[in-house]
N, C-alpha and C positions, 0 to 999 in steps of 0.2 A: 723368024725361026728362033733367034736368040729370046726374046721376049715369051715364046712361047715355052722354049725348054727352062727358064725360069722359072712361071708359072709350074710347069712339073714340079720340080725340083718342090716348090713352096708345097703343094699338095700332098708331095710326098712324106715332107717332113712332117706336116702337121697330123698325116693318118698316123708317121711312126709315134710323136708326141700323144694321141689320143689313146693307140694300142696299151703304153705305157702306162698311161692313167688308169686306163680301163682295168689291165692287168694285176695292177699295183691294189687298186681298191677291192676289185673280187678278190685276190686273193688274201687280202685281210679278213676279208667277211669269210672266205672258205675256210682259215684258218681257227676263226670264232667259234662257227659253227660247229668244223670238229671238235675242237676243244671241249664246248659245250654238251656235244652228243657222248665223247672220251669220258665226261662229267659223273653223264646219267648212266651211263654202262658201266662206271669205274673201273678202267682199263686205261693202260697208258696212253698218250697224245697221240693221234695220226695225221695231225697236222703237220705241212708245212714250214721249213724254217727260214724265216728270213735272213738268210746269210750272207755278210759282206766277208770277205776274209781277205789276209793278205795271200802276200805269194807262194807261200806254201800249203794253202789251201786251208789253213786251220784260223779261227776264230778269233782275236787278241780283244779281248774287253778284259778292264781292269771290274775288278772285285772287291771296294772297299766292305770292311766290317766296322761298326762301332762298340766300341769295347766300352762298358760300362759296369759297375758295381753298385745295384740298389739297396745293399746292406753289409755292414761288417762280416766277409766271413762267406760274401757271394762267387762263386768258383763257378757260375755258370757260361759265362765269357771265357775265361782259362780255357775250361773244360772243350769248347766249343771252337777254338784256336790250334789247341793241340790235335785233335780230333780233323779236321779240317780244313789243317793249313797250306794244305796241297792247291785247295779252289781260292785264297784268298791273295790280294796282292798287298793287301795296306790294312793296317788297321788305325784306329783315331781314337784314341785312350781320353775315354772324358774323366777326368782326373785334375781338372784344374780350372778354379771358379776366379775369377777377375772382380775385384772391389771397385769402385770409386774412384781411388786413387792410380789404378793401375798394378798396385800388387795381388799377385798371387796366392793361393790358395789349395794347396797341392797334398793329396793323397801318394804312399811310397808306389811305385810301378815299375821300380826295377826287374821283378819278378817276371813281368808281361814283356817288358822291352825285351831282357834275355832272351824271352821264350820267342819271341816275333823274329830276332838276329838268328837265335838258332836255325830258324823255318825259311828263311830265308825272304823273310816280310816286313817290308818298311813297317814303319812306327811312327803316328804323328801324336803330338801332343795336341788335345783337344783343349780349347781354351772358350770357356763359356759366362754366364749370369745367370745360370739357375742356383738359387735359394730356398728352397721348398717352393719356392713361384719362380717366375719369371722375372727377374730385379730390374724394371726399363730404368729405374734412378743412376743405375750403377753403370749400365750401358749408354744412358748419356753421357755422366762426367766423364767417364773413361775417356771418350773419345774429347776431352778437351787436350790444347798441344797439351800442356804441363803433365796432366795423367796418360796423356795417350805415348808420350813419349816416354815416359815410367816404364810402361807395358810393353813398347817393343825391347826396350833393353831388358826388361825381366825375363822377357821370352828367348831371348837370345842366348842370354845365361842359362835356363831352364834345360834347353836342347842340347846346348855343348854339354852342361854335366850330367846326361842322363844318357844321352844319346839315340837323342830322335832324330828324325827323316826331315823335318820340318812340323808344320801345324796344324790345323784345322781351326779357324776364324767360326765359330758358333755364337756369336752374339745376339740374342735372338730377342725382339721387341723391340728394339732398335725405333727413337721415334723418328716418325717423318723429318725434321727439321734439322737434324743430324745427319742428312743424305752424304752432304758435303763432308764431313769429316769423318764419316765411315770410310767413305773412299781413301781419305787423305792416310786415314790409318793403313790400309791396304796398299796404297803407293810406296810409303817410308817402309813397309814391311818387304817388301817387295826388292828394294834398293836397301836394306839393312840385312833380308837374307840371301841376296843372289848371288855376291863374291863368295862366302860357303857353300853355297849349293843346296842349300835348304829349301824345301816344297812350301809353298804358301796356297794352303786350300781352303777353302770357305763351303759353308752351306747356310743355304739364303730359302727364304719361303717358295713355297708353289705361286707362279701367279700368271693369268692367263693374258694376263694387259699390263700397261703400266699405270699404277696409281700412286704415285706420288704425295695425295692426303693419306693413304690408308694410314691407321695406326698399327697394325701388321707387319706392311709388305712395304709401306712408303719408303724408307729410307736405304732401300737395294736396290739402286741400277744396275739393272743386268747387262747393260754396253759396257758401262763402265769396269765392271763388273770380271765380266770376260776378257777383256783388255790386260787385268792387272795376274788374275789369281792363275795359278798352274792347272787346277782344278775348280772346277763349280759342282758342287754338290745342291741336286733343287731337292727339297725335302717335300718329294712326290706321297705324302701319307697324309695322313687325319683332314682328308677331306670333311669327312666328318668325322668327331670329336667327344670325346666322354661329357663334354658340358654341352651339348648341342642335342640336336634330333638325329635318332636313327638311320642311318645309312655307308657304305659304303667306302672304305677306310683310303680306298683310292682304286675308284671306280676305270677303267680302261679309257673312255671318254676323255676323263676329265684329264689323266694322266698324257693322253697326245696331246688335248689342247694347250697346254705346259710347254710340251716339246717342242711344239708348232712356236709360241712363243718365242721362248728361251733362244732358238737355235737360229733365232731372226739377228740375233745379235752377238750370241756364246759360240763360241767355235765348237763344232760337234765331236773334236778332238778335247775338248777341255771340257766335256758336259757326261755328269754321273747322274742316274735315274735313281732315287730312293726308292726302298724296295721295306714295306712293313712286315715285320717278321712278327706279328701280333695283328686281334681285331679288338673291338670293341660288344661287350656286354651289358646291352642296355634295359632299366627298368626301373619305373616313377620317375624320368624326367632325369633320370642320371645312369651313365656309363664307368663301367670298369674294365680296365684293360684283360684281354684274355690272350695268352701266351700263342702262338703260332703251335708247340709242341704238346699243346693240352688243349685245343678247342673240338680235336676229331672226338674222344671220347665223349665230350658233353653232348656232343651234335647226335653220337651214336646212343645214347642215354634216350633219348628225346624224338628217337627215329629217322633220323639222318638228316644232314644237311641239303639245301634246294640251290638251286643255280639261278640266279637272274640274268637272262640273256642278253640287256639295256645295259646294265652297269660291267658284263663279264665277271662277277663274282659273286662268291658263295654268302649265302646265310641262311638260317634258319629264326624257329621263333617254339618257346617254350613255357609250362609255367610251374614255378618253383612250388614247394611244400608247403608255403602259404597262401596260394594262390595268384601270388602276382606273375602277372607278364613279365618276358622277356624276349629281346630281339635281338639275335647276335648279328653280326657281319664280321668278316675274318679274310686272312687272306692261305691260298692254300697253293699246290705244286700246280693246278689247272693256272687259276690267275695267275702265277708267277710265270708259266710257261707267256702265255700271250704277253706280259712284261716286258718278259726279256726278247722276244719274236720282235714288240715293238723295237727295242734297244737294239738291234743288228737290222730291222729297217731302216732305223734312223743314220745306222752308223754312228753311234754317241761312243764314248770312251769306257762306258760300264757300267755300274751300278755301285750305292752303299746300301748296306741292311744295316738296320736299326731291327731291335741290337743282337750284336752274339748271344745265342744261349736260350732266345726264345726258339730257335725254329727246331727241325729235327732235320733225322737224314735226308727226307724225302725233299727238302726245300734243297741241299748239294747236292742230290743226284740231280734234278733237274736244272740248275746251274751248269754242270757236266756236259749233260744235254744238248743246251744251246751254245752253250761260249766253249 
């Protein structure tokens, strides 16, 4: 009898375990599909929300912004913070390019911290290697001790006299062979800011496996990774890319298979979903970025935009005055709803949008929405 009421029990559980799956997968697909039919009607979502909440029954995902200035004189992030500060919890002011040696390279952003203290929204200092490119030379030496240990004491200074929250690690192209002492920078950072209390956040590539040669993605262990930082920021965008072929700026697919990853190792507590506030406008073999709050007009120019059911998101295709083709993809309030549906499936800690200033309102109302 006892052997037999085991065997129950085991039955049992494995139908409850299968219900769940079953449950869990239809209702992703039933949330798509609304989503996608919400698309073609243009009417709001009647999907679905994947909601984990705490005890009080409300939503808690954190809301990074990336604040950035692509030219003297650019108020579109300001603008976008003031506006907005209600939905966001943090922002990452890229403001500060890292050389070689480990010194600093810093734009004024007093102006933004004030405004971020006033709203009541951490401020981190974003510390990066873009140069008009990508500088890997600069984010190798950096991480030598001699320069890397430069760079956490510049950084330490930097946040006491400005008064930031902590930082955001953007070092991006980072070669493979560097793995080890990227880390090593993140540990000393780690143990240089934790008696203050300062945040140590990083954001690292999208990657669905670990590749270790990539010249990409090689040099970010994501165990490691997650171990050290307070935050992981996976920079879930440019699936495909302005120097690449047409498609899909971060397709829903590809975006779980990330999560699936990442969460294998990242504590779902410590993991932010990148969220593109921009598409790409592609024609002759080359791509320009097109703003989140300017691509509904060119799509309505052009007769509207089409919904691809495979990837969950929008594009169209058009041809300009001279004839030439074009192929946009973009991300819009449909895509971002299934985003953020996936991110309260996952239970992940929230999202970052790259950047303030492209989106418009309709990207914070539906933030509001879900979280």
């Amino acid at each position: 009898m006892k052997n037999e009421a085991n065997k129950s029990c085991i039955v049992v559980l494995y139908a409850i375990l299968f219900l769940f799956i079953f449950t869990t997968c239809t209702f992703n697909q039933l949330s798509r599909t609304a989503v996608a039919a919400d698309f073609r009607l243009g009417i709001g979502s009647s999907a679905g929300n994947f909601a984990y909440s705490n005890q009080d029954g409300k939503l808690n995902r954190k809301v990074v912004g990336f604040y950035a200035q692509d030219y003297p004189g650019d108020m579109l992030a300001y603008d976008s913070l003031a506006c907005s500060h209600a939905d966001i919890d943090t922002i990452a002011v890229f403001n500060c390019r890292v050389d070689g040696t480990g010194n600093l390279i810093n734009q004024s952003t007093n102006h933004v911290v004030d405004l971020a203290k006033r709203e009541n929204v951490k401020a981190l200092l974003l510390v990066h290697n873009f140069n008009n490119y990508i500088d890997k030379d600069a984010a190798h030496k950096v991480l030598l001790e001699e320069n890397r240990n430069n760079l956490e004491e510049n950084l330490l200074y930097t946040i006491r006299q400005n008064g930031f929250d902590g930082v955001n690690i953007d070092l991006e192209g980072v070669p493979p062979g560097d793995r080890e002492n990227y880390i090593k920078l993140l540990t000393e950072l780690k143990e240089l800011f934790s008696p203050h209390g300062y945040l140590l956040t990083v954001s690292i590539p999208a990657e669905t496996r670990d590749n270790p040669k990539s010249d990409w993605s090689g040099a970010y262990e994501y165990s490691a990774i997650g171990e050290i930082a307070d935050l992981v920021i996976l920079m879930t965008y440019d699936e495909h890319w302005s120097g690449g072929e047409p498609g899909p700026v971060a397709s829903l697919p590809w975006v779980q298979q990330v999560l699936d990853y990442a969460l294998e190792t990242i504590p779902k507590e410590k993991t932010l979903m990148g969220i593109a506030a921009y598409g790409y406008d592609w024609s002759a073999g080359k791509g320009h970025v097109i703003f989140w709050n300017g691509v509904n007009s060119l799509a309505d120019k052009y007769g509207g935009a089409k919904w691809n059911d495979k990837f969950s998101s929008p594009f169209f295709t058009y041809y300009d005055e001279k004839g030439y083709k074009h192929e946009v993809w973009f991300e819009n309030k449909y895509s971002l709803r299934l985003k953020l549906d996936l991110a309260n499936c996952y239970n992940i800690a929230g999202i970052a949008v790259w950047r303030l200033g492209f989106e418009d309102s309709s990207f914070w109302q539906t933030v509001s929405e879900k979280f």
